[in-house]
N, C-alpha and C positions, 0 to 999 in steps of 0.2 A: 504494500500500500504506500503510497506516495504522500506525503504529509511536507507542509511547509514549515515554517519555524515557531508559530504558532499551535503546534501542532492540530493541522486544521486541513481537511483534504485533502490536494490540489484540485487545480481545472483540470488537470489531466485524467485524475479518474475519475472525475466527474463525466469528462466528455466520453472517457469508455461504459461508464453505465449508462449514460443515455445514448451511447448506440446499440448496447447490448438489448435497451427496452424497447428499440423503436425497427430492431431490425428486420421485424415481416412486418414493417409500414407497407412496402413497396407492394408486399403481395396480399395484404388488406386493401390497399387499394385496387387492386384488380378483380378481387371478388364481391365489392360492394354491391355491384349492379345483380349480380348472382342470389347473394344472400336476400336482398332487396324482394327480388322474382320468386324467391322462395317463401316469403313470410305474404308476400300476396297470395299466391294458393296457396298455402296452407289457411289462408282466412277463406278463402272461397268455399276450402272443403269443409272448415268449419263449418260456413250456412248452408252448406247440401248437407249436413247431418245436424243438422238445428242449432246448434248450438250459442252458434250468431244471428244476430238480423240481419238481412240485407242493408239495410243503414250502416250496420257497424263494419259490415265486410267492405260495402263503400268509402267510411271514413277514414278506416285503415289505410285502402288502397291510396287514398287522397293522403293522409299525411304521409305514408312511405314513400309516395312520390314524391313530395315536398322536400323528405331528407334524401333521398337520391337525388335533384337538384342541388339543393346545398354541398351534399360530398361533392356532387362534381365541381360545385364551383371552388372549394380547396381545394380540389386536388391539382385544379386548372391553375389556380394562385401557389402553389406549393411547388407546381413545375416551371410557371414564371423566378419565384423565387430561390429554386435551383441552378436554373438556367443564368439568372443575375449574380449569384456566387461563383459558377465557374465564370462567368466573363471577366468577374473582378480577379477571379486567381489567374486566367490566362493575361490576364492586362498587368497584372505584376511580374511576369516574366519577362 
């Protein structure tokens, strides 16, 4: 463990936990839209076996939507904000 003179973390392993935590970001983001299509049938099969109303299998489907716009618009901003990190690391060489 890497500690500074305070004895107090570093940023360095700080920066390896928080790669260690975020490392199937990449492939969370690939299966959003998946996971997404799945929790809508599965509310559909809900109301062919009663359990839901047609209302709530609607409202579901309407807010699931809602967050599959929004992930995509982070992921869209997140790929900008990658893409602006390497320009600044290529622009320092």
């Amino acid at each position: 463990m890497n500690k500074d003179k305070n004895n107090k973390t570093s940023s360095i392993q700080g920066g390896e936990i928080f790669g260690e935590f975020t490392s199937s970001f990449d492939t969370d983001i690939q299966m959003y839209k998946e996971d997404i299509a799945v929790s809508i049938a599965y509310s559909k099969m809900l109301e062919k076996i009663e359990i839901i109303s047609s209302f709530e299998k609607l409202t579901f489907k309407f807010e699931l939507n809602k967050l599959k716009r929004l992930i995509s618009f982070f992921v869209k901003l997140i790929s900008l904000f990658r893409l602006n990190s390497l320009w600044e690391l290529i622009s320092q060489v």
